[in-house]
Every structure is written in C-alpha cells, then in structure tokens.
C-alpha positions in Angstrom: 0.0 0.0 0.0 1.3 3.4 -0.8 2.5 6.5 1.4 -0.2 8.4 -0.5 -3.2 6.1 0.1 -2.0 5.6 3.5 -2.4 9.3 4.1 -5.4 9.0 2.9 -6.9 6.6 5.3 -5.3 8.1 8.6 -6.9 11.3 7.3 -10.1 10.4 6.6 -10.2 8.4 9.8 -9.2 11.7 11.8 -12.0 13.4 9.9 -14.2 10.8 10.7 -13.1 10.7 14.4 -13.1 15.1 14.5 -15.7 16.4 12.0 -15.0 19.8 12.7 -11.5 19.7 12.7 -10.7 22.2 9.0 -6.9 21.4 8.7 -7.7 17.8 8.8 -9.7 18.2 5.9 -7.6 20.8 4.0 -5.1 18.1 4.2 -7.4 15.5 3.3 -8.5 17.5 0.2 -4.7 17.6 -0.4 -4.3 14.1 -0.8 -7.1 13.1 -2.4 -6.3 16.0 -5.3 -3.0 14.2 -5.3 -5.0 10.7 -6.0 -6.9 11.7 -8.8 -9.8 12.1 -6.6 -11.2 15.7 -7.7 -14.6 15.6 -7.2 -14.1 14.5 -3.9 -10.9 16.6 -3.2 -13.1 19.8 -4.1 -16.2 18.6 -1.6 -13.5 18.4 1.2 -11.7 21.4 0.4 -15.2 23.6 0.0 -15.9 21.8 3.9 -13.0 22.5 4.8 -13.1 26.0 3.9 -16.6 26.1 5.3 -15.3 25.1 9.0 -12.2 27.5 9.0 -14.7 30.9 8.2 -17.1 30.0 10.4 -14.3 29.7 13.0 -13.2 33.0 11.4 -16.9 34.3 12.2 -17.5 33.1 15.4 -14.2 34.4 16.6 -15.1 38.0 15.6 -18.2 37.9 17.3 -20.8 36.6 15.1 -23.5 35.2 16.2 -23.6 32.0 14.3 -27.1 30.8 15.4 -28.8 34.1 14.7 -27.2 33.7 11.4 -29.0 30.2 10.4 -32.1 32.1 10.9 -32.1 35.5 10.2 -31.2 36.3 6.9 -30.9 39.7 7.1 -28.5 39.2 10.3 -26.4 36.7 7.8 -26.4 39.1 5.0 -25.3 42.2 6.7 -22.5 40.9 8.4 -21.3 38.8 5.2 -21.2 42.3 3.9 -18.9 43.8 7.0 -16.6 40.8 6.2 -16.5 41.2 2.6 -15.3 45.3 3.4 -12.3 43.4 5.5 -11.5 41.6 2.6 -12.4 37.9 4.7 -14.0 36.8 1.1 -14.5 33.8 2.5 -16.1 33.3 5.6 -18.3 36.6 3.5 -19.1 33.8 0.7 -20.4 31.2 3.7 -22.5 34.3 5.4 -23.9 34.9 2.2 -24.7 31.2 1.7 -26.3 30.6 5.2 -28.4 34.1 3.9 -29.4 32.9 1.1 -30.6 29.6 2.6 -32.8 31.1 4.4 -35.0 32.8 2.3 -32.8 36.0 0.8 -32.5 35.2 -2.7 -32.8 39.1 -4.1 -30.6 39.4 -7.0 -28.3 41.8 -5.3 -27.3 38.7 -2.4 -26.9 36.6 -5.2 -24.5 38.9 -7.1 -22.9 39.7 -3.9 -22.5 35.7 -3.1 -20.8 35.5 -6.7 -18.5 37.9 -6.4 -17.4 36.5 -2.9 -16.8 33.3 -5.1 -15.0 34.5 -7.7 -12.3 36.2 -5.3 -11.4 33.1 -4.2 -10.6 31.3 -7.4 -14.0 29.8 -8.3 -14.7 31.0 -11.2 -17.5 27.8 -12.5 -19.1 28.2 -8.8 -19.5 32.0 -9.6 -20.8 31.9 -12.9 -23.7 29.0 -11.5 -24.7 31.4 -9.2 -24.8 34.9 -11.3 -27.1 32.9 -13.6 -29.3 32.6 -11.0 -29.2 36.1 -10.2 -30.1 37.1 -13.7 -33.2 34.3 -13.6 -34.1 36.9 -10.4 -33.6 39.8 -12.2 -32.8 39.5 -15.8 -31.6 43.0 -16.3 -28.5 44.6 -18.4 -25.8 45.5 -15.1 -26.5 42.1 -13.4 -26.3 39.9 -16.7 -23.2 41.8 -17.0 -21.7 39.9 -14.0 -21.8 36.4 -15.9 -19.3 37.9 -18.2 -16.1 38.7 -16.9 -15.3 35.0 -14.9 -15.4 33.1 -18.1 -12.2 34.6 -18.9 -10.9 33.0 -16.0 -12.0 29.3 -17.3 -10.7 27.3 -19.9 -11.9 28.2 -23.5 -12.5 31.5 -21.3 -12.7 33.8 -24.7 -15.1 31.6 -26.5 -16.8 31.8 -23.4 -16.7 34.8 -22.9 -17.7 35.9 -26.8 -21.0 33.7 -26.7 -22.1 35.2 -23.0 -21.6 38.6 -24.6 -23.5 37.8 -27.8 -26.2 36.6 -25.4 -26.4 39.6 -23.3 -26.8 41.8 -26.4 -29.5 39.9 -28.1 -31.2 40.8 -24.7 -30.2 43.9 -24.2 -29.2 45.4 -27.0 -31.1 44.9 -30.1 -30.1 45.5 -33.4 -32.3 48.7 -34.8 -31.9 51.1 -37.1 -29.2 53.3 -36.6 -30.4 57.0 -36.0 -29.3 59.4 -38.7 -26.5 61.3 -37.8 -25.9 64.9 -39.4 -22.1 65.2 -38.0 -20.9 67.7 -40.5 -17.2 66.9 -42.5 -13.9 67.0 -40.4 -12.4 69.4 -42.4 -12.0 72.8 -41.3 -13.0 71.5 -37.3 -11.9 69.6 -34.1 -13.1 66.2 -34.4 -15.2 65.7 -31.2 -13.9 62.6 -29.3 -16.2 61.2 -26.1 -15.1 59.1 -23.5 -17.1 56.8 -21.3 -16.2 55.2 -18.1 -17.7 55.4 -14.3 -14.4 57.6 -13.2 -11.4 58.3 -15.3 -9.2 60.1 -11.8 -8.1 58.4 -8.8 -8.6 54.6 -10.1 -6.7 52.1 -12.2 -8.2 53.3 -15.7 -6.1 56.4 -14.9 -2.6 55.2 -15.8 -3.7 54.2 -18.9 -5.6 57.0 -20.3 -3.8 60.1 -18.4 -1.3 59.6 -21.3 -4.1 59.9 -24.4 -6.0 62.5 -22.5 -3.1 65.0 -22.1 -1.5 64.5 -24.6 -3.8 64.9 -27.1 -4.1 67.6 -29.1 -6.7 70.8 -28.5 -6.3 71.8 -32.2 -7.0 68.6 -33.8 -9.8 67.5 -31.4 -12.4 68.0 -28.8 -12.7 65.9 -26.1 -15.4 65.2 -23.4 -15.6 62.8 -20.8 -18.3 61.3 -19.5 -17.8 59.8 -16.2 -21.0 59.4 -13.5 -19.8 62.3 -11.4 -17.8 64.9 -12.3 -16.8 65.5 -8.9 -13.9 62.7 -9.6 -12.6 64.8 -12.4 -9.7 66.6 -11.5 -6.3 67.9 -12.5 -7.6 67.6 -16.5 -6.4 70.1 -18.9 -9.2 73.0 -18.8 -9.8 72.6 -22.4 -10.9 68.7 -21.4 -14.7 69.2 -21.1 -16.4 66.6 -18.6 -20.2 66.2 -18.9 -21.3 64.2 -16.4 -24.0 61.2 -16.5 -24.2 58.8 -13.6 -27.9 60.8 -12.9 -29.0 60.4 -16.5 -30.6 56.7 -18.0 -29.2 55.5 -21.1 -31.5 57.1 -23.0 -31.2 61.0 -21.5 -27.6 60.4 -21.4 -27.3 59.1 -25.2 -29.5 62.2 -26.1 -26.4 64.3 -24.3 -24.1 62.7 -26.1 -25.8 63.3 -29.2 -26.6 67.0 -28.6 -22.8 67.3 -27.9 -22.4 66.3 -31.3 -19.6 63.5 -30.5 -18.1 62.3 -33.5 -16.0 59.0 -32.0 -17.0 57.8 -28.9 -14.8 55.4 -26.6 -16.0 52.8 -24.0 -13.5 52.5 -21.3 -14.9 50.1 -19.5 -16.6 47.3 -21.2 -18.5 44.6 -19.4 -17.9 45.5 -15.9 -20.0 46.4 -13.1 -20.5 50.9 -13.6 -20.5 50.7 -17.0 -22.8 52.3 -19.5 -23.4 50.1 -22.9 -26.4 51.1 -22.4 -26.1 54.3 -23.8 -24.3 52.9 -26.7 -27.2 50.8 -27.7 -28.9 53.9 -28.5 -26.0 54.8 -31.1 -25.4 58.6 -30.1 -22.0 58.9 -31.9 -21.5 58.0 -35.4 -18.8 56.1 -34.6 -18.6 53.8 -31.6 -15.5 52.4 -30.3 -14.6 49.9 -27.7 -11.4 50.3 -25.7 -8.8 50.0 -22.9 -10.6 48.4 -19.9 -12.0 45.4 -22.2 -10.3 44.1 -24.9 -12.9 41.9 -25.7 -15.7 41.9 -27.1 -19.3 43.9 -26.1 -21.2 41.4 -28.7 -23.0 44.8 -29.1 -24.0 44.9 -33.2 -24.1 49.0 -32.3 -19.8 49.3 -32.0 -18.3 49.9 -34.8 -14.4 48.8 -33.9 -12.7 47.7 -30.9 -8.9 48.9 -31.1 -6.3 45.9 -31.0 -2.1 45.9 -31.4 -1.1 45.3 -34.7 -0.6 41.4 -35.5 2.5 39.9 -35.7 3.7 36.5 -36.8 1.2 33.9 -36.1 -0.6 36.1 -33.3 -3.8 37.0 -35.1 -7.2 37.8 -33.3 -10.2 35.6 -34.3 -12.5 38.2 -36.1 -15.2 35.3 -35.0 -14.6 36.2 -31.4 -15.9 40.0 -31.9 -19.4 41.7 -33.3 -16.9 44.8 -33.9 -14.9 45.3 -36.4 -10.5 45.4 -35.5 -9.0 48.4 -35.5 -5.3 48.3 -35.7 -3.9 51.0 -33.2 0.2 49.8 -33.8 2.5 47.7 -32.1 0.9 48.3 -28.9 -2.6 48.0 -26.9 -2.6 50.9 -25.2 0.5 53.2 -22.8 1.0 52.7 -19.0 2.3 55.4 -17.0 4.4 54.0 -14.0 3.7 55.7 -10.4 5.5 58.2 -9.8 6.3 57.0 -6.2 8.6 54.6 -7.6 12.0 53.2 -5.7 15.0 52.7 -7.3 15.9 50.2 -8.9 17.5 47.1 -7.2 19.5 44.5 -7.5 18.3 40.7 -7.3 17.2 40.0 -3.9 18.6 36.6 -3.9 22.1 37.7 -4.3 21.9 38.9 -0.9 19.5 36.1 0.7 20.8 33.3 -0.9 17.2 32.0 -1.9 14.8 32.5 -4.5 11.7 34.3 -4.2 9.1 33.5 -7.2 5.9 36.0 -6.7 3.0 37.0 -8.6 0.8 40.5 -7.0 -2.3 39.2 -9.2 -5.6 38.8 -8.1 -6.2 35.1 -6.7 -9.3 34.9 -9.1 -6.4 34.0 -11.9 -4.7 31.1 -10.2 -6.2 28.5 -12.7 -5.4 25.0 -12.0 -2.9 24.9 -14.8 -1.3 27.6 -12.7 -0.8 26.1 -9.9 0.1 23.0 -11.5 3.1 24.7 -13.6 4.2 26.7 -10.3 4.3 23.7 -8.5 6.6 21.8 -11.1 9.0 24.9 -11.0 8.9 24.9 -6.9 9.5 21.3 -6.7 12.7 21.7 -8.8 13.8 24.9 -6.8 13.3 22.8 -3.6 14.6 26.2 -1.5 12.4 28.8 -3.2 9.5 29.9 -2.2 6.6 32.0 -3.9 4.8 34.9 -2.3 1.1 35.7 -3.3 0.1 39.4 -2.9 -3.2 40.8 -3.1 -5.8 42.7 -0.5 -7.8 39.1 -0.9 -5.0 37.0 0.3 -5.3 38.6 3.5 -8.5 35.6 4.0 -7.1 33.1 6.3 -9.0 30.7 4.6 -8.0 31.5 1.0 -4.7 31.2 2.2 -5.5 28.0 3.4 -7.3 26.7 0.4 -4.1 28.0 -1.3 -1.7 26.2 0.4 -3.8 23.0 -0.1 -3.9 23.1 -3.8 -0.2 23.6 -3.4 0.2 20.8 -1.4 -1.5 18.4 -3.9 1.4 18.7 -6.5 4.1 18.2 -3.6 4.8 21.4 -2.7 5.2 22.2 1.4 2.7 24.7 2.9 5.2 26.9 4.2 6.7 28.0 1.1 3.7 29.4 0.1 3.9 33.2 1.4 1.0 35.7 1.3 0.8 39.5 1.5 -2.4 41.8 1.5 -2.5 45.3 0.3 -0.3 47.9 0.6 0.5 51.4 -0.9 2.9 53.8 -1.3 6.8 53.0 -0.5 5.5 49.9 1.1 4.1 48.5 -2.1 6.9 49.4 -4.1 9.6 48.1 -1.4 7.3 44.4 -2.1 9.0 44.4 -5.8 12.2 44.2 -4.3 11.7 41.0 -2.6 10.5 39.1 -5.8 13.5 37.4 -8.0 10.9 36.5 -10.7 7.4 37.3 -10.9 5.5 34.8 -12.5 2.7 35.8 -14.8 -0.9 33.8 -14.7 -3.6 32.2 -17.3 -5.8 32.2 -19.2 -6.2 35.1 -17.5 -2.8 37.3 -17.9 -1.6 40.3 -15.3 -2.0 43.8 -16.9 -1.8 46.5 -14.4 0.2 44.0 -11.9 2.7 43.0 -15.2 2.9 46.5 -16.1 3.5 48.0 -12.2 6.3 44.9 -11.7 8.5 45.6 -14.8 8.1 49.4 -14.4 9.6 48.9 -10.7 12.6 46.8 -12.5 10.9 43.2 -11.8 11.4 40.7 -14.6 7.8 38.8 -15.4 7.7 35.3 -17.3 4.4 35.6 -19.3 2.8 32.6 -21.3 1.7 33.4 -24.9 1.0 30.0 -26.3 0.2 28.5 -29.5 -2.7 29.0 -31.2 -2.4 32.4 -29.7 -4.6 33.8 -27.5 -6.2 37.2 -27.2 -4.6 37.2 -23.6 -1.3 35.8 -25.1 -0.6 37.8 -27.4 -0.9 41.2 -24.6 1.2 39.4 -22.3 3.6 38.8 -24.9 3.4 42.3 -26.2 4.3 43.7 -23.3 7.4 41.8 -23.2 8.5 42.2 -26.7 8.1 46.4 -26.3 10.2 45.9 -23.7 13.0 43.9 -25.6 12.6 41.0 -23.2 11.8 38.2 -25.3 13.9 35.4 -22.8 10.8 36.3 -20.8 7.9 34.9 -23.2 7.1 30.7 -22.6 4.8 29.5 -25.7 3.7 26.3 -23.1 3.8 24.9 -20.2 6.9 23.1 -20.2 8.7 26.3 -21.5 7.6 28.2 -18.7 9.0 25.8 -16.5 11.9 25.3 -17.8 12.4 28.8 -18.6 12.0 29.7 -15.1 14.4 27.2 -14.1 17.0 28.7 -16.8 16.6 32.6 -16.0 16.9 31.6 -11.9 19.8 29.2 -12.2 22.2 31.8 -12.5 22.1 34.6 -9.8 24.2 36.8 -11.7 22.5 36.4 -15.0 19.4 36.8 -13.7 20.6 40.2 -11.9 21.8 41.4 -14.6 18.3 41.0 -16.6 17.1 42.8 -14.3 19.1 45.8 -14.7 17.6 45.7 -18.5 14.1 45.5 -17.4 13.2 48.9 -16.3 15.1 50.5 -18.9 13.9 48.1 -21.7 10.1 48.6 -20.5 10.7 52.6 -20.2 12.4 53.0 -23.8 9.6 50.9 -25.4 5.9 51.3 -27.2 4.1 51.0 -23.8 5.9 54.0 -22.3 5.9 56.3 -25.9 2.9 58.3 -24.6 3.2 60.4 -27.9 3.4 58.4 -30.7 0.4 56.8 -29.3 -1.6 59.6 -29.1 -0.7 60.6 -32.8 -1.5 56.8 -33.4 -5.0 57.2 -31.5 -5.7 60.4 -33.1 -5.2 59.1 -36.6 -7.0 56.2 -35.7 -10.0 58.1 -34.6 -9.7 60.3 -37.8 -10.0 57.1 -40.1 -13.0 56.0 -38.7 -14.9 59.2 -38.7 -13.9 59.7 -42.2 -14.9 56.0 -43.4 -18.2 56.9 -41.9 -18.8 60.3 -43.5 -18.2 59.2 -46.6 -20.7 56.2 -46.2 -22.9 58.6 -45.2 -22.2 61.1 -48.0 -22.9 58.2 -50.1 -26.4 57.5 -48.6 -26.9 60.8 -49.5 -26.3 60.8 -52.7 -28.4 57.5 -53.4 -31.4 58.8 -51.5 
C-alpha cells in the first residue's frame, strides 16, 4: 500500500473521528487531489473552507445561530466581512443568507462575487445565472461575463455570453441618422465613457491619451458618472457628467454634444454604461482600454487591438466589432511616480529564490498552480509569495496552500501578502526574484507595475495564440525582453528554471528590465496619441463618406 493512500486513510479516519477539525480536511482534500480524486478533493476542500470561516466568524463575534435564521442578520455581516477583505467566511455568510429565504438578485451577485475572489470562477458563474433568472436585467447579466475569462476556453466563453447579453439587451435597430458635419476645417469631437477616469486604475492608462492629445486637432469630453472625480484635466478637457441620466437621456447628451467617436473605457464590468451605446449617439462607436474583448453589441463599430504579428492574429469570429489596428501596442501605461530605485536581485543577498506573482487570486487557474508547483519542486529552496488585498483571508490562504500541497509542494513555502501602498508597495517588488505571470487570464496593471519597478515577469503566450497571449507577450516584446515569453507549459517551467539558475544572469536581466520597459511602445505616450488620433480620424472619415454616399443614393 502506498504512502499516498495511507495518508489518505489516517486522514479520513481523523476526519471521521473530529468532523469539525478544518486542517484535517484541508489536508485531506490535499491528498485526495493528489490521487486523482477531484470531485471528492473539491467537496473536502469547499468543507474544509466552510469550517475555517465559520471559525473565522464566530471568533469575531458573530452570532452564528442568529445567522442560520435571520437572513438579514447573515447578510449584513457577510457584507462587514467582505469590506475586511475575509472573502471567505463573506461567501459562507452569504450562503447561510441565502438559505434562508434572501434570494434578491443583489445577495446573489454579492455571493458570486465572494466566489469569484477566491478562485472559483465555475461556482461564480452558477450562481450569477441565477441572479439574472431573479432579475434579468442589463448591469446584473453583465456579472456572468467577466469569470469566463478565468476558465478554460474563457474567450469563446466569454464571446457567446456577450453575444447573449446583447441579443437581450441590445437589439439591433436602425441606426439613427447622424448629421455630423465633414472634419475638415473643425476639431473632431472625441467622447469618452467610463464610471471615473481620476483616482482609479483606468487612470494610468488613459492620463497619457487624455493629455497628450491635441486641443487643435480635437475636442474631447468625458463622460464619467460624477464629475466631482474629475480633477487635475487640462481646462480645455470638457467633462459632462451622466451617472444621474438613464441610457437614453444620457445618449441624447451625447448626441446634442455632437460627438463624433465615442470610446467605451470600461466594457463589461459592473458601472458601465453600454447602455447608452445601444442607443448609437455617436456615429462612430468604439470599444477600448478596460475590455479588450468583445461587447457582442451589433451598435460598436471597432474595438482597437495591437497590430498582429507573426502567427498572433485575433479571431474576427470572437468580436461583433470590427479590428482596429492602433500599432505595435494595446494601449501606454504610466508608471507611479512613487517609484523606488531600482535594485539588484534580492537573492544575491538572501541566498534564496523568491518567485511571486501580486495578481488577483481569481487567476490562479489549476494549470497555474500545477506549472508553479513543477518549478517549486525543482527549486526545492524557493518559495513563492502571493500578494493581493484578498489574500489577506485566512482561509483563502489556506485553500491555497492545499492546492499547493496536492502537486508536492510544502505549505510553508507558500507566502501571502495583503494590500499595501505607497513605498510599502513598491519596497514588495524588491523581494520578488521572478514574478510569475498567470492564465488564461494574464496580469496587466500588476505585469505592467512589476516591470516598471525593474521586476522581470515570465508571461505565457501560447500557440494557437490567444487574445490574452498575445498582450502578455506584447508587453514583453516592447520591452525587448523576449527570454521572458514561454509558448507552453513546459517552457515556462523550464524557462523559469534557466533565468533563476544563474544569480548573476538573472541580476543582470534585471538591470535591463526597467530600462527596456521605459524605452519601449508602452511607455511612448506620444506616438500613441498621434496613433490614437489618426485612428479616430480614419473612422470618422470612413463613416462620412458612407454617409455622404447614402446621400447621394437617396
């Protein structure tokens, strides 16, 4: 009889002797993950789980039998968790709410979202589709979108949910006539729409287009839901704002600002406003930035991509819009300007590797943690920290270390950081020898915030190529880092093996990673805006004379 099945009895005797023991069943799920066993490997880890938060709970003062009972009770406190970041034991409050009787769409998209912050992505998506059987409207549908990307065949996944919410939500009509006079002799109005464009992630990536475009080519207004958030634009920026409008008053004050090209920043996640673009107030629509799939919606007209190279070309299939090529990049990233200096390979000093990836835990696939695991078990003195405000959870790191364990890799090398900011965030790059990168669902902000701080990232851009590949590998290509692109699973592990064998190589592939990312197309703010602009140009220009020609037929 083996070790492993032998550690599979004692365990499941020590379960059966101690049912509410948790680590006896995280290790439990452990071993029979190891086996082969995953049906019943995910039942004991979800129990598991289950036991730990309410541990959690009950150790922060909640009142456990109220919350069988008293949904309300439940739901409010899952709530107060979720606000700690305790995802977890929020997800099992949630449940125990919804059990007893709660089952408004808004618990249910709450209970979803708790889900999906832990890695369970399939569990999620089960229970968002119930929320939209509650309450089959546009913003909660929206919720079933986003999580396929983290499952496999994510972005065929994700292209049929978003053909499905549009046929709902969007139906195709007949486009409005549009009376946008000729570019010549004017600015060419450009709109932009997302919830906030100041003082959140988005902000980054369009600073760079909004101030650097320019005031005599174009007219820009931004349409955010308060304008309150807007600050620090260039006066000539115009910000109308329409979080108090519905789609349809706020696509009639589009239209009366007689937009020529507008931009949605935001795609399908939860603030935004396709809504409005349904109603066609611009004569052409464009999706951008936040989403670089799809909408599904027949009413956008284009949805900019990064010039193709090679073999690396997007599916047309996958998209209701037509591809715009913007050039050899998606879009520019401007680093923080809190940044340290750089640094020099922690491990030269500590003698031991440190592998770490800041991305949310939502993207640790299974494939994931299966490739991490090979590359840990052949670095038997490495270890891997996991940083993100979620991994603060207890339990998720828990549940972490137990799908760890499965491929024969020791809990405690498994280190976890929550959120920080400021010079603490950016000292956290200098303890990471390697950052690894995740799929199907890539890093973007977290790739682009570790090579800007001087930390080299191995991405995956396999083949076929993937919408998500072929950004990942982008990035590293504008950075002329191309050691740092695996095209499978065993390349990434054996790269990651090569680039961390040698200390001093490593180190000094480092010292080329800041400069390489800074000197390349991500950080060339202004030949994207003249890209952007020219783009944007194009398209109004392809529609006029359409237009024209309508004209002249009728």
């Amino acid at each position: 009889m083996s070790e492993a099945v032998l550690d599979e009895a004692a365990l499941s005797a020590r379960v059966d002797a101690h049912p509410s023991d948790a680590e006896a069943r995280f290790k439990l799920a452990s071993v029979l993950l190891r086996n082969g066993a995953r049906t019943e490997a995910a039942a004991m880890l979800d129990d598991a789980r289950i036991l730990q938060a309410l541990a959690l709970a009950r150790g922060l003062g909640v009142d456990l039998g109220r919350s069988r009972v008293d949904p309300d009770y439940a739901a409010n406190v899952a709530a107060a968790l979720y606000a700690q970041n305790q995802v977890t034991a929020a997800s099992v409050l949630w449940g125990m709410a919804i059990r007893s009787g709660r089952t408004d769409a808004q618990t249910l998209v709450n209970y979803g979202l708790a889900l999906q912050h832990q890695g369970r992505a399939e569990e999620a998506i089960t229970v968002f589709r119930a929320a939209v059987e509650v309450s089959p409207i546009p913003a909660v549908h929206q919720f079933l979108l986003f999580p396929q990307l983290f499952c496999d065949g994510g972005e065929d996944r994700h292209a049929k949910e978003a053909r499905a919410w549009a046929a709902l939500h969007a139906p195709e009509t007949s486009a409005p006539m549009h009376r946008n006079p000729p570019r010549a002799g004017r600015r060419l109005r450009i709109g932009y729409v997302a919830p906030r464009f100041c003082g959140a992630q988005l902000h980054q990536f369009i600073a760079p287009l909004l101030e650097g475009h320019d005031p005599q080519t174009v007219a820009v207004v931004l349409y955010p839901a308060e304008a309150g958030t807007e600050q620090g634009w260039p006066d000539w920026i115009e910000v109308h704002p329409i979080g108090g409008l519905d789609d349809a008053a706020a696509a009639a004050r589009i239209r009366g600002d007689g937009i020529d090209v507008l931009l949605d920043c935001w795609g399908h996640t939860a603030g935004s406003r396709l809504g409005v673009f349904v109603r066609k107030p611009a004569p052409v629509q464009a999706g951008w930035l936040n989403f670089h799939q799809t909408t599904g919606l027949p009413q956008m007209d284009y949805v900019l991509h990064a010039t193709a190279d090679d073999d690396a070309t997007v599916d047309p299939s996958r998209f209701t819009e037509a591809i715009w090529p913007i050039g050899p990049v998606f879009n520019v990233f401007r680093p923080s300007t809190g940044r340290l200096p750089p640094a020099e390979t922690p491990a030269l000093a500590s003698g031991r590797i440190t592998f770490g990836s800041f991305n949310h835990p939502a993207k640790l696939s299974d494939p994931v943690v299966n490739v991490w695991s090979a590359i840990l078990r052949a670095s038997p003195s490495a270890r891997l920290l996991l940083k993100y405000r979620y991994f603060e959870d207890p339990v998720l790191q828990r549940a972490t270390q137990a799908r760890f364990v499965a491929h024969g890799v020791a809990e405690d090398r498994i280190a976890f950081e929550g959120h920080s900011a400021g010079a603490a965030y950016y000292e956290a790059f200098r303890r990471v020898d390697l950052a690894l990168d995740t799929w199907p669902a890539p890093g973007s902000t977290t790739t682009f915030e570790a090579v800007s701080n001087g930390v080299p990232v191995l991405v995956l851009a396999p083949t076929p190529a993937t919408l998500a590949g072929r950004y990942a590998r982008s990035i590293m290509k504008e950075s002329s880092l191309p050691e740092l692109v695996a095209t499978s699973h065993e390349d990434f592990v054996a790269k990651a093996l090569h680039l961390t064998g040698d200390l001093r190589k490593l180190d000094q592939l480092r010292a080329r990673v800041r400069p390489g990312f800074e000197a390349g197309g991500y950080c060339d703010e202004a030949a994207f805006v003249r890209r952007a602009e020219a783009a944007f140009q194009d398209m109004f220009d392809a529609w006029a004379q359409g237009a024209q020609q309508v004209l002249g037929a009728a």
